[in-house]
C-alpha positions as CSV (number, residue, x, y, z in Angstrom):
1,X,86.3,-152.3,50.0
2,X,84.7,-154.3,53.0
3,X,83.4,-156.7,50.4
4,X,86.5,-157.4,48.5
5,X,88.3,-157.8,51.5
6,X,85.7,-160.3,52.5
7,X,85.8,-162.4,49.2
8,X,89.6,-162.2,49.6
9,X,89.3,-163.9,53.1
10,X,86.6,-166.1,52.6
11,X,88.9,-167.7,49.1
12,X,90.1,-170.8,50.8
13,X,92.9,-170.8,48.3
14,X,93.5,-167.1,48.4
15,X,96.9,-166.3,49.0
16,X,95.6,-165.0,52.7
17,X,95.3,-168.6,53.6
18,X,98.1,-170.3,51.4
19,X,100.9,-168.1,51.6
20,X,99.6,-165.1,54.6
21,X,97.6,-166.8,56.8
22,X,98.8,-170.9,57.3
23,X,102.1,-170.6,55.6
24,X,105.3,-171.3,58.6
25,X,107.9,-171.4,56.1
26,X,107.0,-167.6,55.8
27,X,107.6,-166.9,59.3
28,X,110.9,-168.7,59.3
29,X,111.7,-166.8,56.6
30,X,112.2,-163.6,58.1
31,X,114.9,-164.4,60.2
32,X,116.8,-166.4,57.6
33,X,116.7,-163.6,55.0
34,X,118.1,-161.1,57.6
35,X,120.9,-163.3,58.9
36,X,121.3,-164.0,55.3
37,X,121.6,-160.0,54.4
38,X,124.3,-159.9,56.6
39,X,126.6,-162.4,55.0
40,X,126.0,-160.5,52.0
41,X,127.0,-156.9,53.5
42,X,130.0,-158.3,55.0
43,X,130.9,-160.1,51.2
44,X,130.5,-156.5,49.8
45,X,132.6,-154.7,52.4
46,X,135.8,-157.4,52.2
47,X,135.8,-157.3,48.2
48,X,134.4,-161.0,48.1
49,X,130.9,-160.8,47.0
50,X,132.1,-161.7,43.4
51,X,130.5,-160.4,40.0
52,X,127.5,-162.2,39.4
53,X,124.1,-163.1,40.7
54,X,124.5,-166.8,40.6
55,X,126.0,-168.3,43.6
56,X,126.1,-164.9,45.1
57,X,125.0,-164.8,49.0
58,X,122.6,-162.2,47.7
59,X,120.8,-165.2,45.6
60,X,120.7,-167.1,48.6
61,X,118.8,-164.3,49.9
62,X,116.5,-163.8,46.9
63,X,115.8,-167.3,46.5
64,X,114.9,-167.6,50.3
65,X,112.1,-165.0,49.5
66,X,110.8,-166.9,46.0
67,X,110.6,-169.5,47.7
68,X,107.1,-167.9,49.4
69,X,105.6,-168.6,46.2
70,X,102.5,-167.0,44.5
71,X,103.4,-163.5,45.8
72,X,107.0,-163.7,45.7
73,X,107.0,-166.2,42.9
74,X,109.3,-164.3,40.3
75,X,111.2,-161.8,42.5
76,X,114.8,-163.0,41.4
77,X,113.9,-161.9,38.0
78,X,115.1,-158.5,39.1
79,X,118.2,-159.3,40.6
80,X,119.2,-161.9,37.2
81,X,122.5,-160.4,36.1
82,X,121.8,-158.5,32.3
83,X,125.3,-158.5,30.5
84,X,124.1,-157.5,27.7
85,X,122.2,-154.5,29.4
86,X,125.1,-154.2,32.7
87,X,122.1,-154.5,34.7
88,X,121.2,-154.4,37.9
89,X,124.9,-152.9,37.9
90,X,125.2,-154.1,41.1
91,X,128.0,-156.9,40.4
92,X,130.9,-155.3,38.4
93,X,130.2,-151.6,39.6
94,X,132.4,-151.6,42.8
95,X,130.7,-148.5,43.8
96,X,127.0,-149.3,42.9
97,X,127.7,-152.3,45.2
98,X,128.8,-150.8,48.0
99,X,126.4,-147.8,47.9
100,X,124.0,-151.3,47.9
101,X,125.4,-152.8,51.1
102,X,124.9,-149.3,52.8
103,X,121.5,-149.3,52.0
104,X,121.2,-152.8,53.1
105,X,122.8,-152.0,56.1
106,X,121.5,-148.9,57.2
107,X,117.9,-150.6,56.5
108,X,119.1,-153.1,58.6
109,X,120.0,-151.1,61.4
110,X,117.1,-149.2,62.1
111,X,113.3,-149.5,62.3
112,X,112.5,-145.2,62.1
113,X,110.3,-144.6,59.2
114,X,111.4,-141.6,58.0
115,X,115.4,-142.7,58.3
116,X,114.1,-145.4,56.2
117,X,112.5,-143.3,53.5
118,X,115.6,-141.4,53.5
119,X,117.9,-144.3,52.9
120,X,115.4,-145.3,49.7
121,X,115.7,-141.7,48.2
122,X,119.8,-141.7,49.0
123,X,119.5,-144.8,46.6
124,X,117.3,-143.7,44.0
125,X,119.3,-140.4,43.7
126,X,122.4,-142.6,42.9
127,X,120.5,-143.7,39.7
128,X,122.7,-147.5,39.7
129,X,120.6,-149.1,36.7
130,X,118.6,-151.4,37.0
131,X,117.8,-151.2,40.8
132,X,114.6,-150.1,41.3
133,X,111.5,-151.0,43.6
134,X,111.8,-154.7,43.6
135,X,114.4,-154.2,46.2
136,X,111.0,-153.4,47.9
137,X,110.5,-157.4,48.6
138,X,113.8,-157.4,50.6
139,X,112.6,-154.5,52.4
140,X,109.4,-156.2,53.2
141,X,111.1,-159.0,54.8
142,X,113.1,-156.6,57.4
143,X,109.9,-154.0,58.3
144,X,106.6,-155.9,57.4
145,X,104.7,-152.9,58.4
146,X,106.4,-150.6,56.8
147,X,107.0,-151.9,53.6
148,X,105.0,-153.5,51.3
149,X,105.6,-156.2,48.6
150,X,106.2,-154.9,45.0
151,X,105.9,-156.8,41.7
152,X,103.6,-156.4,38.4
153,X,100.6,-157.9,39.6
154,X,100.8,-156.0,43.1
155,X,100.8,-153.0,40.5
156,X,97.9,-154.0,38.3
157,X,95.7,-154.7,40.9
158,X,96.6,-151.7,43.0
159,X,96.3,-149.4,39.6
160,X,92.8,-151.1,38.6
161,X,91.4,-150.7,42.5
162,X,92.5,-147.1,42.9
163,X,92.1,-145.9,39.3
164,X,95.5,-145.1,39.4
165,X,98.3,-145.4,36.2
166,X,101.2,-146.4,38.8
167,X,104.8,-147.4,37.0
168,X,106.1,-151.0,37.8
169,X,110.0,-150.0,37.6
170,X,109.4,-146.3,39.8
171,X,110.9,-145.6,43.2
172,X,108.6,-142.7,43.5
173,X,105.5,-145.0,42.2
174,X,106.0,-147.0,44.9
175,X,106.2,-144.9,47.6
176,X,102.9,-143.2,46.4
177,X,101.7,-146.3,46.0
178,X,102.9,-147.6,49.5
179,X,101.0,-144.0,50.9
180,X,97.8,-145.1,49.7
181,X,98.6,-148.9,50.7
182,X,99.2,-147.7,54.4
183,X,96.3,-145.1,54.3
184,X,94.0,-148.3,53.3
185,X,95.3,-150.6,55.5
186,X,94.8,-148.3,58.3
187,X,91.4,-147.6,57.5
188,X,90.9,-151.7,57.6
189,X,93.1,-152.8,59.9
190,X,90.1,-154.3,61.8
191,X,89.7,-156.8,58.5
192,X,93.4,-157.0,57.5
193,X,96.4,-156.8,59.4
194,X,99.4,-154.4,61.0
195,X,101.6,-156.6,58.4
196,X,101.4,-155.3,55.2
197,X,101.8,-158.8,53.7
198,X,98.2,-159.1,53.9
199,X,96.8,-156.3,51.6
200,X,99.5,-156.8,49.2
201,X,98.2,-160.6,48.6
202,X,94.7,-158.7,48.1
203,X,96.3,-156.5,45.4
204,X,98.3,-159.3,44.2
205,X,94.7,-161.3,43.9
206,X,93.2,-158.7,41.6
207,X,96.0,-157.7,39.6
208,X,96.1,-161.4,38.3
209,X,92.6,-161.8,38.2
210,X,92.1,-164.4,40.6
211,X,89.4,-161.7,42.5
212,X,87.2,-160.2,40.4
213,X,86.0,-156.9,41.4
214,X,84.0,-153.9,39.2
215,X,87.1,-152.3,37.7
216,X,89.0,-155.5,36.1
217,X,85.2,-157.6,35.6
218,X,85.1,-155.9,32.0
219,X,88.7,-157.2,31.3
220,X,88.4,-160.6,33.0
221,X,85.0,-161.0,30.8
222,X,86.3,-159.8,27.7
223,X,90.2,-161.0,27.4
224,X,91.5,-162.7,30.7
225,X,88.4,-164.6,31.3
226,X,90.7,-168.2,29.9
227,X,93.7,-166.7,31.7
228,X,92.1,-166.3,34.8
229,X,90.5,-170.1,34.7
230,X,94.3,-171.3,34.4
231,X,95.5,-169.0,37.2
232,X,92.8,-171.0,39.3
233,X,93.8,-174.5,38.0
234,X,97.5,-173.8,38.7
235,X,96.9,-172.4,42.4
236,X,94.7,-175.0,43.0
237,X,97.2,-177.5,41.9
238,X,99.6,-175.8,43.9
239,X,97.8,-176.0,46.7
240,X,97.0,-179.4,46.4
241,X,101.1,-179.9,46.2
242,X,101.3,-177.8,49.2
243,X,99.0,-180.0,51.2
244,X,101.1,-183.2,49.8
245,X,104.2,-182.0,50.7
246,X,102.9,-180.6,54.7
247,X,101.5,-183.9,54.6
248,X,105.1,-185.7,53.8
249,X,106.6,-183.2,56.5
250,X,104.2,-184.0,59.2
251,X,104.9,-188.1,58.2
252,X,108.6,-187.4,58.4
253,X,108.0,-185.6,62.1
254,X,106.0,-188.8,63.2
255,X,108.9,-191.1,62.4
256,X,111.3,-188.6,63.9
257,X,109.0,-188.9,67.1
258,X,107.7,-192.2,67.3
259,X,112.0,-192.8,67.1
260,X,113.2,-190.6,69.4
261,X,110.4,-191.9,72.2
262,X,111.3,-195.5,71.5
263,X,115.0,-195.2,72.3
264,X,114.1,-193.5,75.3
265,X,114.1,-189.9,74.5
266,X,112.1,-186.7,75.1
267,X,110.9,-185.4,71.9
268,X,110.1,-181.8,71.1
269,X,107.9,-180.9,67.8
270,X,107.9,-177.6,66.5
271,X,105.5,-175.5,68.7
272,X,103.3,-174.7,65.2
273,X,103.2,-177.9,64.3
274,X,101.9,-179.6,67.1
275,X,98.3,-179.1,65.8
276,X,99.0,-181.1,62.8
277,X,97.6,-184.8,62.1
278,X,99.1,-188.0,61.2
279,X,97.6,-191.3,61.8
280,X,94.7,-189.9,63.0
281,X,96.6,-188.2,65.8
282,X,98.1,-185.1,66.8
283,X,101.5,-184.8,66.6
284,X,101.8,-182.3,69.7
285,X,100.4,-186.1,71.5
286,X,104.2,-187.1,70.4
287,X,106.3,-183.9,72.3
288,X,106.6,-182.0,75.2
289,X,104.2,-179.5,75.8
290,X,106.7,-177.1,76.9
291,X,110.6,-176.5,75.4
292,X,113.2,-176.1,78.4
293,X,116.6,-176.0,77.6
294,X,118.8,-175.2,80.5
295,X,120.6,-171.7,79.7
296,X,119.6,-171.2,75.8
297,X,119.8,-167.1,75.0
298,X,116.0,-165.7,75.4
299,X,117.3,-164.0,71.7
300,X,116.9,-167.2,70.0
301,X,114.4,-169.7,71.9
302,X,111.6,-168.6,69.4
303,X,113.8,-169.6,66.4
304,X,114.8,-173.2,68.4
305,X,111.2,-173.5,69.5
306,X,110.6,-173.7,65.4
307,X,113.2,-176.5,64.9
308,X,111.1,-179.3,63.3
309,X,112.3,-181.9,65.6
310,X,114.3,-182.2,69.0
311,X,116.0,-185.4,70.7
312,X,116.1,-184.2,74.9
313,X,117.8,-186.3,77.2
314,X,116.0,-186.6,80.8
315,X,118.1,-183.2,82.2
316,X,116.5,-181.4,79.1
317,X,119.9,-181.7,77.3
318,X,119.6,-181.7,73.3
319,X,121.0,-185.3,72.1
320,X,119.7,-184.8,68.2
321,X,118.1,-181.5,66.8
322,X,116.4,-182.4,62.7
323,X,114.5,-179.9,60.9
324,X,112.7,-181.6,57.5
325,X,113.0,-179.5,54.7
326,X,110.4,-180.7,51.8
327,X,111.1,-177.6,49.6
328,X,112.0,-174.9,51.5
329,X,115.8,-173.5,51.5
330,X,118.7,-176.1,52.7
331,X,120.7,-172.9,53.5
332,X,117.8,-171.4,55.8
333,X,117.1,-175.1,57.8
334,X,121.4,-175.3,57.9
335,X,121.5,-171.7,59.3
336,X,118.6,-172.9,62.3
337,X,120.9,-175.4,63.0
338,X,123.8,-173.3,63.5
339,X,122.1,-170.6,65.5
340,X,120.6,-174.0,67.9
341,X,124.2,-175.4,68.0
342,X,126.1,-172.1,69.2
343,X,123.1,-171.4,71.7
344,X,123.6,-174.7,73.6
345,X,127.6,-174.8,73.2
346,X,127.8,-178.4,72.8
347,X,128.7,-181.5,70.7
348,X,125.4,-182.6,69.4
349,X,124.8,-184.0,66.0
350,X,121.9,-182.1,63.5
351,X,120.6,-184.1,60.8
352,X,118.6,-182.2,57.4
353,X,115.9,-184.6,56.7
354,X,114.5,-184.0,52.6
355,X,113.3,-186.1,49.4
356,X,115.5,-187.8,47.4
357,X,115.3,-185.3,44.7
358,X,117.0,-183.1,46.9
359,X,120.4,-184.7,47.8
360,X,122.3,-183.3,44.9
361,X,121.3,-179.7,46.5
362,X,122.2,-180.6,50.1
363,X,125.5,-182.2,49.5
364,X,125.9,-178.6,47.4
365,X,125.2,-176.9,50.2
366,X,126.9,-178.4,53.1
367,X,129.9,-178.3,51.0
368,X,129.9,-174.4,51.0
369,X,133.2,-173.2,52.1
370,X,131.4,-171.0,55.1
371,X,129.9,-174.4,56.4
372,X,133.1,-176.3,56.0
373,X,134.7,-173.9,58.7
374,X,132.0,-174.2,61.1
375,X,133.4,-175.8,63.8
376,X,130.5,-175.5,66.0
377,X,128.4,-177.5,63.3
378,X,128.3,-180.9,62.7
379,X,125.5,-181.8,60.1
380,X,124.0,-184.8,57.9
381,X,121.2,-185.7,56.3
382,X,118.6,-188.5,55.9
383,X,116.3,-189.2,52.9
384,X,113.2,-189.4,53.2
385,X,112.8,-193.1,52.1
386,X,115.0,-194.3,54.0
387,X,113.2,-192.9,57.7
388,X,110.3,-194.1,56.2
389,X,111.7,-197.7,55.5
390,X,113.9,-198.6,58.2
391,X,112.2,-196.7,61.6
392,X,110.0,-199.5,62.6
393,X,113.6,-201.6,62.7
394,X,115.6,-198.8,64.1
395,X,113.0,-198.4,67.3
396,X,113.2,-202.7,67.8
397,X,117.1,-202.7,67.8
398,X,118.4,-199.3,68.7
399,X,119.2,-198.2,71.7
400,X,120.3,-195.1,71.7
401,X,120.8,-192.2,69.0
402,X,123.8,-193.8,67.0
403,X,121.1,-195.7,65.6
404,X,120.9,-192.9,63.0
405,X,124.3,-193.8,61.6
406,X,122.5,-197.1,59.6
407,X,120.4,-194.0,57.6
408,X,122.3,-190.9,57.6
409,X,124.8,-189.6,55.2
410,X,127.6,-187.1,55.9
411,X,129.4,-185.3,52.8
């Protein structure tokens, strides 16, 4: 085990490193999905969650956890509503769906292990069809340590490291398999990690044959061995995207800076980010070592401190807040927004700042009726092109932040 664990880590394009390890969007994800799992309780309770899984809250939450890719790459698959089949029966079963939002809740609600074992087996014994483990990657995303991910190639490789003949669509599979899972990871800890994220990606590794190990070498060899090669080609293309597209982010960040400083501004960069290299320089060279905002709830500074880019006046006041969103969710980056404009409990003006290819998707978004009543929230968005374009001009003649209204478009 020491030694698989050691070719997992050592895989520079191992989903330890690409989606575990180096991956912010996944820790920003964790708070989006649970303020997102609220929305979709609250839907449920006052009868206006609607019948389907498209343009449900519940997708919002779902695609929010996709978009982790590899591991999560085909977890809405589950959640996809089956007319043919009425499943998951989630959607036109008024009681099924709130027996759901209970769960939800009560997960929600409490971080005592066996109170959350409990809540899994009250679900399972209501039998609602369709609704089995993959719930599992929700649950992940509210206790990391307690929960595992779940999905077929989690399976595989669990079933082909322990010899075991585990079920993909079992409750009771997967907490035996999440027994064994814990048991492992406690017995490695010292290699892995307390988050359960981390030995799931190992088992996610193996079951697609991406890490070869004695008990899937025969099958690699004899019928995967073509498979496996493509596997390889496509996370290696997708890593190379995913280096592109942190590239484009940390480009868009420089402009946002390089602005902000010339009209006069303090500029604060995500604390994670600061690390990261454009131009041959660091962009934490561009912010302030340190975010103080006068009176900002303790509850919420780590989630502000994240914000992708901050305009400070000289009393530490917040003039512009942007956060660049290359292909993570518009609805996670508008909700950061909200919870930094309710914190501070002023006027300020947040801008989303995404490709081209993505303006269809943002004016969808912003045009949600639960954004339209936010008074608190006053959002628009530039395109990528056009920061790039037109900063050099807007640091020579602006002055001050209405500069932004040449670029930026509201909806």
């Amino acid at each position: 085990m020491e030694e698989i664990i050691k070719s997992f880590k050592e895989d520079p394009e191992s989903v330890y490193h690409t989606w575990f390890l180096n991956n912010d969007d996944r820790l920003k994800a964790f708070r989006s999905i649970r303020k997102s799992l609220v929305k979709v309780i609250n839907e449920i309770e006052t009868g206006s969650f609607g019948n389907d899984f498209k343009g449900s809250s519940l997708e919002t939450v779902i695609t929010a956890i996709s978009e982790q890719k590899q591991v999560f790459e085909g977890a809405a698959h589950a959640f996809f509503w089956k007319p043919k089949l009425r499943i998951p029966d989630i959607y036109e079963n008024d009681l099924n769906k709130r027996a759901f939002a209970r769960f939800l809740k009560s997960c929600l609600a409490t971080t005592n292990e066996e109170q959350l074992i409990k809540e899994i087996h009250a679900l399972e014994a209501l039998k609602i069809k369709g609704l089995g483990p993959a719930v599992a990657n929700i649950l992940y995303f509210l206790h990391p340590t307690v929960f595992p991910p779940f999905n077929t190639a989690i399976v595989n490789g669990f079933n082909m490291l322990f010899n075991q003949k585990k079920k993909l669509g079992s409750w009771q599979a997967y907490l035996e398999m999440r027994e064994v899972i814990l048991e492992e990871n406690s017995r490695y800890r010292h290699s892995l990690s307390k988050d359960l994220g981390a030995i799931a990606g190992l088992l996610f590794e193996i079951g697609n044959s991406r890490l070869v190990i004695a008990e899937n070498a025969t099958k690699v060899i004899d019928s995967e061995q073509e498979k496996r090669i493509k596997v390889k080609m496509k996370r290696h293309k997708q890593v190379n995207l995913d280096v592109l597209e942190e590239n484009v982010h940390t480009e868009m960040q420089f402009y946002l800076a390089k602005l902000g400083n010339s009209l006069g501004y303090k500029v604060w960069i995500a604390r994670n980010d600061h690390k990261r290299v454009w131009d041959g320089t660091k962009l934490g060279e561009y912010s302030l070592k340190e975010l103080i905002i006068p009176a900002i709830p303790e509850a919420v500074y780590d989630t502000v401190s994240l914000i992708d880019v901050l305009w400070l006046d000289e009393g530490n006041n917040i003039v512009s807040g942007f956060e660049v969103e290359k292909s993570t969710s518009i609805y996670s980056g508008i909700l950061r927004l909200n919870d930094l404009s309710l914190s501070i409990g002023q006027d300020v003006d947040f801008y989303l700042v995404a490709p081209e290819k993505r303006e269809k998707e943002i004016k969808a978004q912003l045009l949600r009726p639960s954004f339209k009543t936010l008074d608190s929230l006053s959002i628009s968005y530039i395109l990528f092109a056009d920061l790039r374009c037109d900063c050099d001009s807007m640091c020579k003649f602006g002055s001050d932040v209405s500069v932004l209204q040449k670029i930026c478009k509201a909806v």
